[in-house]
N, C-alpha and C positions, 0 to 999 in steps of 0.2 A: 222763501220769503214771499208772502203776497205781494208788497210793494211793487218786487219785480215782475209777477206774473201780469201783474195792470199794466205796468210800463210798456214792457216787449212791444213791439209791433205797431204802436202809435206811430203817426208821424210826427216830425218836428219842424217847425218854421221860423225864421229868424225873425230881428225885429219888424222885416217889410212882408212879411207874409209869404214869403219864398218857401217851399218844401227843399228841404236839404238832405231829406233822408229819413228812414226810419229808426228806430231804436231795436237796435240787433243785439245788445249786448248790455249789465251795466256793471261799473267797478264798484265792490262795494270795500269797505272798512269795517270789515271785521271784528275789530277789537273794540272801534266807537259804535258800532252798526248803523251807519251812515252812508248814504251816497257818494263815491266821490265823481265819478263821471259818467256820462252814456256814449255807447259806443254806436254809431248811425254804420250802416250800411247804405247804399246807394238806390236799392233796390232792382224793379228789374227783371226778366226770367233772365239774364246770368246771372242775379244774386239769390232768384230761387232755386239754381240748377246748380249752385256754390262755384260756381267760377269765377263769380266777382271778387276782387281782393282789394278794392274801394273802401277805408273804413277813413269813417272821422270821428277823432273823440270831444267832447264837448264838455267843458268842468262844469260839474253839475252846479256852480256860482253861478252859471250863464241862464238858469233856465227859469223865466217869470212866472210861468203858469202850468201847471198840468190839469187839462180836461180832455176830450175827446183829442184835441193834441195837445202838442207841446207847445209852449211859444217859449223861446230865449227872449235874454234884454238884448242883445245885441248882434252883428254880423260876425259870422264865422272867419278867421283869420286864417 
Protein backbone atom coordinates (compact mmCIF):
# COMPACT_ATOMS: atom_id res chain seq x y z
CA UNK A 1 0.00 0.00 0.00
CA UNK A 2 1.59 3.44 -0.84
CA UNK A 3 -0.55 5.11 1.63
CA UNK A 4 1.46 3.27 4.17
CA UNK A 5 4.95 3.77 2.75
CA UNK A 6 4.19 7.94 3.03
CA UNK A 7 2.97 7.39 6.43
CA UNK A 8 5.83 5.34 8.19
CA UNK A 9 8.29 7.44 9.69
CA UNK A 10 6.56 10.81 9.98
CA UNK A 11 6.21 12.39 13.22
CA UNK A 12 3.03 12.93 14.93
CA UNK A 13 2.05 16.06 17.19
CA UNK A 14 -0.92 16.56 19.33
CA UNK A 15 -3.19 19.31 19.29
CA UNK A 16 -0.42 21.62 21.14
CA UNK A 17 2.28 20.92 18.91
CA UNK A 18 4.03 18.31 21.23
CA UNK A 19 5.96 15.33 19.28
CA UNK A 20 4.54 12.18 20.82
CA UNK A 21 6.21 9.82 18.57
CA UNK A 22 6.68 8.62 15.27
CA UNK A 23 4.54 6.37 13.21
CA UNK A 24 6.14 2.93 13.48
CA UNK A 25 3.35 0.96 12.42
CA UNK A 26 -0.41 1.23 11.01
CA UNK A 27 -3.68 -1.04 11.41
CA UNK A 28 -5.28 -1.28 8.43
CA UNK A 29 -8.91 -2.95 7.36
CA UNK A 30 -8.55 -5.03 5.15
CA UNK A 31 -11.82 -5.93 3.97
CA UNK A 32 -13.06 -1.89 4.03
CA UNK A 33 -9.19 -0.84 2.98
CA UNK A 34 -9.20 1.59 5.43
CA UNK A 35 -7.22 2.98 8.22
CA UNK A 36 -7.92 2.09 11.35
CA UNK A 37 -5.08 3.33 13.56
CA UNK A 38 -1.29 4.34 13.71
CA UNK A 39 0.88 2.70 15.93
CA UNK A 40 3.86 5.53 17.33
CA UNK A 41 6.88 4.44 18.67
CA UNK A 42 8.79 6.45 20.94
CA UNK A 43 11.83 6.80 19.09
CA UNK A 44 15.20 7.13 20.14
CA UNK A 45 18.46 4.85 19.54
CA UNK A 46 16.76 2.23 21.81
CA UNK A 47 13.87 2.25 19.38
CA UNK A 48 16.35 2.19 16.44
CA UNK A 49 18.34 -0.60 18.25
CA UNK A 50 14.61 -2.33 18.96
CA UNK A 51 14.73 -2.43 22.44
CA UNK A 52 12.20 -0.06 22.96
CA UNK A 53 8.78 -1.66 23.73
CA UNK A 54 7.11 2.01 23.97
CA UNK A 55 4.22 1.97 21.58
CA UNK A 56 1.07 4.03 21.56
CA UNK A 57 -1.84 3.57 19.32
CA UNK A 58 -3.72 6.42 18.19
CA UNK A 59 -7.52 5.84 16.23
CA UNK A 60 -6.83 7.05 13.21
CA UNK A 61 -10.44 9.44 14.06
CA UNK A 62 -7.74 11.43 16.00
CA UNK A 63 -5.71 12.44 13.20
CA UNK A 64 -6.46 16.28 11.49
CA UNK A 65 -3.91 16.59 9.13
CA UNK A 66 -1.28 14.66 7.26
CA UNK A 67 1.78 16.67 5.59
CA UNK A 68 5.30 16.61 6.43
CA UNK A 69 3.65 15.46 9.82
CA UNK A 70 0.85 14.51 11.47
CA UNK A 71 -1.17 16.60 13.66
CA UNK A 72 -4.16 14.87 15.67
CA UNK A 73 -7.37 16.97 16.98
CA UNK A 74 -6.63 16.10 20.23
CA UNK A 75 -4.27 15.05 23.47
CA UNK A 76 -3.37 11.57 23.74
CA UNK A 77 -5.04 9.83 26.68
Amino acid sequence: MRVVEDIIGKEVLDSSAKVIGKVKDIEVDFETRTIEALILGKGGLSEGLGLSKGETIVPYEMVKKIGDKILLEGPIE
